[in-house]
Legacy VTK file of the C-alpha trace (Angstrom):
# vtk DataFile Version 3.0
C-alpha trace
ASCII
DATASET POLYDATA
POINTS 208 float
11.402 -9.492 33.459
9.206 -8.758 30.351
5.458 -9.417 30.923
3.905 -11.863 28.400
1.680 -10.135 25.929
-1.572 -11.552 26.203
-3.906 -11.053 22.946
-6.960 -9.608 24.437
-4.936 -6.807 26.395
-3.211 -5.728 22.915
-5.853 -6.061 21.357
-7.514 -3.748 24.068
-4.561 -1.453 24.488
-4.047 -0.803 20.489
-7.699 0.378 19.933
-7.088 2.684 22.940
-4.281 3.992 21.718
-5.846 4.795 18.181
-3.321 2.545 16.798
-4.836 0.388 14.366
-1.955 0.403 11.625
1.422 -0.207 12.913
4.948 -1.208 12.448
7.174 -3.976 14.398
9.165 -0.511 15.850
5.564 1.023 17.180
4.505 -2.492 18.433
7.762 -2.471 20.746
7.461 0.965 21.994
4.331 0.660 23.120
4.506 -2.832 24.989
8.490 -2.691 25.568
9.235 -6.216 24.102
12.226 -7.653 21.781
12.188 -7.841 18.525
11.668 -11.433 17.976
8.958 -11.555 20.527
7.429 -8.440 19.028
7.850 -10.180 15.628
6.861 -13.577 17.072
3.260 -12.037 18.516
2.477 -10.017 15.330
3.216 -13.565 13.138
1.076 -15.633 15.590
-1.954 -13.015 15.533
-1.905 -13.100 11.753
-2.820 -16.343 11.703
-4.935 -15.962 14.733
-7.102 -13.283 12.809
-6.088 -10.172 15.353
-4.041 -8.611 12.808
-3.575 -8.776 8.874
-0.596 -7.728 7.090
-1.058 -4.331 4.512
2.845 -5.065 3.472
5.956 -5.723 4.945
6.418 -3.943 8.384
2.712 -2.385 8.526
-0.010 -4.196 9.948
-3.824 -3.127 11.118
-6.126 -4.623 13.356
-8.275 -6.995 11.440
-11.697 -5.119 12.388
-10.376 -1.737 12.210
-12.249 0.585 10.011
-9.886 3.043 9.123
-10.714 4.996 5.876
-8.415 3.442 2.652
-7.269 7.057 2.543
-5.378 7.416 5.984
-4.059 3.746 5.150
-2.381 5.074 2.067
-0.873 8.531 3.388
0.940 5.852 6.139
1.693 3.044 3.772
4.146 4.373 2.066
5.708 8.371 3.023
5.901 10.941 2.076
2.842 10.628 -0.040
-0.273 12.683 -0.252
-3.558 11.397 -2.242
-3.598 12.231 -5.727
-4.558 11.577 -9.678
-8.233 9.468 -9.921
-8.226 8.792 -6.188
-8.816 12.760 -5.856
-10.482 13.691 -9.055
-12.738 11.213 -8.083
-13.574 12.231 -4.407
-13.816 16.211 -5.744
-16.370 14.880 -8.767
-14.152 15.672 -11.459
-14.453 12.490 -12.990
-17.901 10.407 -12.793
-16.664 7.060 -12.537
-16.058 5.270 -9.015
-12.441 4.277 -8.813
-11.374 0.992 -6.419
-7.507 1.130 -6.825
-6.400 4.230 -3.938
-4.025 6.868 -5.910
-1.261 8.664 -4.544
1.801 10.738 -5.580
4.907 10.157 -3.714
9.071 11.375 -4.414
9.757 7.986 -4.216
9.819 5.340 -6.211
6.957 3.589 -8.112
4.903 1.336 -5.911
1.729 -0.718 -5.700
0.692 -2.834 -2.924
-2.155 -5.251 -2.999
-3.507 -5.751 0.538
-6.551 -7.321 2.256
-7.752 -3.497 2.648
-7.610 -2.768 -0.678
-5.005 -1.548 -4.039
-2.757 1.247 -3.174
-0.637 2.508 -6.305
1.999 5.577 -5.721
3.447 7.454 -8.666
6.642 9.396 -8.309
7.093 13.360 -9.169
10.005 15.522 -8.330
10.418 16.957 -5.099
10.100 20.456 -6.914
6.580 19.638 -8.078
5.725 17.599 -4.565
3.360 20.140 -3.434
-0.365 21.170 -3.434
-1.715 19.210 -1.149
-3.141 19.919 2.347
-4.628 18.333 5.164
-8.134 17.347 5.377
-10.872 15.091 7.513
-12.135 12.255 5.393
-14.443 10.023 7.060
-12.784 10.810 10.943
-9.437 11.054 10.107
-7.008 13.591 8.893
-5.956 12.807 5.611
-3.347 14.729 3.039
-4.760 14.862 -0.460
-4.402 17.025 -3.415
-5.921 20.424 -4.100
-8.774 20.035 -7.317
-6.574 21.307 -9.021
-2.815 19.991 -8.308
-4.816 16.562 -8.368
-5.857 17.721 -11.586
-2.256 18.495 -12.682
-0.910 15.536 -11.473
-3.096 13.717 -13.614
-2.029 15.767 -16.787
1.255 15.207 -16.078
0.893 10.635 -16.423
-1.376 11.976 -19.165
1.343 13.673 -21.307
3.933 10.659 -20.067
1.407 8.692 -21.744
1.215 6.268 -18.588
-2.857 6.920 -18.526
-5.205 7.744 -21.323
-7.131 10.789 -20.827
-10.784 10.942 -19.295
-12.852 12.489 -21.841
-15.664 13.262 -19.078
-13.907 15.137 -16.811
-16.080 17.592 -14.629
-14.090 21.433 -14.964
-17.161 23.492 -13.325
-15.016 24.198 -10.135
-11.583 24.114 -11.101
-10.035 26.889 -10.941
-7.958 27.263 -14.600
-5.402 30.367 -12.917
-4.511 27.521 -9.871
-4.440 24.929 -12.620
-2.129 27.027 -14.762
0.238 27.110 -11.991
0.555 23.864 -11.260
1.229 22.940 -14.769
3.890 25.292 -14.564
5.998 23.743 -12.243
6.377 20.867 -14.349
7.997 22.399 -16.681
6.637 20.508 -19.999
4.851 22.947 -22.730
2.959 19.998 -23.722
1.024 19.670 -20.176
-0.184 23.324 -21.760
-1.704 21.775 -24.903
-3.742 19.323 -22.709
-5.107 21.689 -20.977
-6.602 23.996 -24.024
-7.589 20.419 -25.313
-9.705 19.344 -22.111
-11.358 22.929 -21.936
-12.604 22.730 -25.632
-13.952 19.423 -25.139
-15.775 20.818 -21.908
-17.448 23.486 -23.815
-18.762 21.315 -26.526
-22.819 20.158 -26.027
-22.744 16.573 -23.853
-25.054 13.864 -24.784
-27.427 12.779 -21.969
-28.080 9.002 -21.839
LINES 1 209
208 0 1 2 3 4 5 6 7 8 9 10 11 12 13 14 15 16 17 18 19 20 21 22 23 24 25 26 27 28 29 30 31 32 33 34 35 36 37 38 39 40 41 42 43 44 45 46 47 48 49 50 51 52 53 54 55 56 57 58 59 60 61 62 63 64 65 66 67 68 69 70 71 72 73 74 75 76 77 78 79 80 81 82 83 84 85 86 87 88 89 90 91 92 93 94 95 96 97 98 99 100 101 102 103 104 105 106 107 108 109 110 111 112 113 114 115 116 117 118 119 120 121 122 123 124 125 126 127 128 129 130 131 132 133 134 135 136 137 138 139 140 141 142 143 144 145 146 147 148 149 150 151 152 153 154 155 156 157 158 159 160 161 162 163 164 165 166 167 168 169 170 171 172 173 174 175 176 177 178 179 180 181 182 183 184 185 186 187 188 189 190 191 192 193 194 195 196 197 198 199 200 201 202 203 204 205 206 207
């Protein structure tokens, strides 16, 4: 006979498990229940507050406070943090950016959750690459390399799906790695965006 689940000792036994984001499939594993009384709980504790729902068949405990970074890597895989997400976290472009970025090999995406916007642009598999894994704020995250973030970016830019940043922040990018990443793209024009965003880096910047 399967024991009831009882909200406090989920509640208890998820946070000592580290698992704060999970799916109907984890939930049963871990507390050996049926799907509809797995899927039953997780419905009830929704409304209850104890969990809220990031999309369908991933949920997090409400008072978690896992970094919006981790969230997205598990959201939606394989996917690795990417574009403004990244070239804002390495300073390579000033502004703050609220909407979490990632590059994925499958299709387009965007979820809109109580933990935040988490948009995923697809690349081919040949050009899923340059990223590694990192600690961000206690957990290990995969994001981008300066400058395969950097890259990636280029890459919407010459789609014409974003509009360049004409701020961007070159000091420690590394134009040989850069190069290289471009290449694997395969578009000459990704080539012509990046002579143009090196000439506007050298001209004199106004200070406000």
């Amino acid at each position: 006979m399967r024991q009831k689940l009882n909200r406090l000792r989920v509640e208890e036994k998820l946070k000592s498990l580290g698992m704060l984001l999970f799916t109907p499939r984890e939930f049963r594993d871990v507390f050996g229940t049926g799907a509809n009384t797995a899927s039953s709980f997780i419905k009830k504790n929704i409304k209850s507050g104890l969990f809220l729902k990031l999309r369908n068949g991933f949920y997090i405990v409400a008072d978690s406070h896992l970094p919006n970074y981790f969230i997205a890597n598990k959201l939606y895989e394989p996917s690795y943090i990417s574009l403004s997400a990244a070239l804002s976290h390495y300073g390579i472009i000033p502004e703050t950016v609220y909407a979490i970025t990632s590059i994925t090999t499958k299709a387009f995406r965007e979820f809109n959750t109580p933990k935040g916007n988490f948009i995923y642009q697809r690349i081919k598999k040949e050009v899923f690459t340059g990223y590694e894994l990192k600690e961000i704020d206690g957990e290990k995250v995969l994001i981008a390399e300066p400058e395969k973030a950097l890259a990636d970016y280029l890459y919407f830019v010459d789609l014409k799906k974003v509009s360049l940043n004409d701020r961007l922040e070159l000091k420690n990018i590394n134009k040989k790695e850069l190069i290289s990443f471009v290449k694997l793209f395969k578009r000459e024009s990704m080539f012509k965006l990046i002579d143009r965003i090196y000439a506007e880096y050298k001209k004199p910047r106004e200070i406000y």
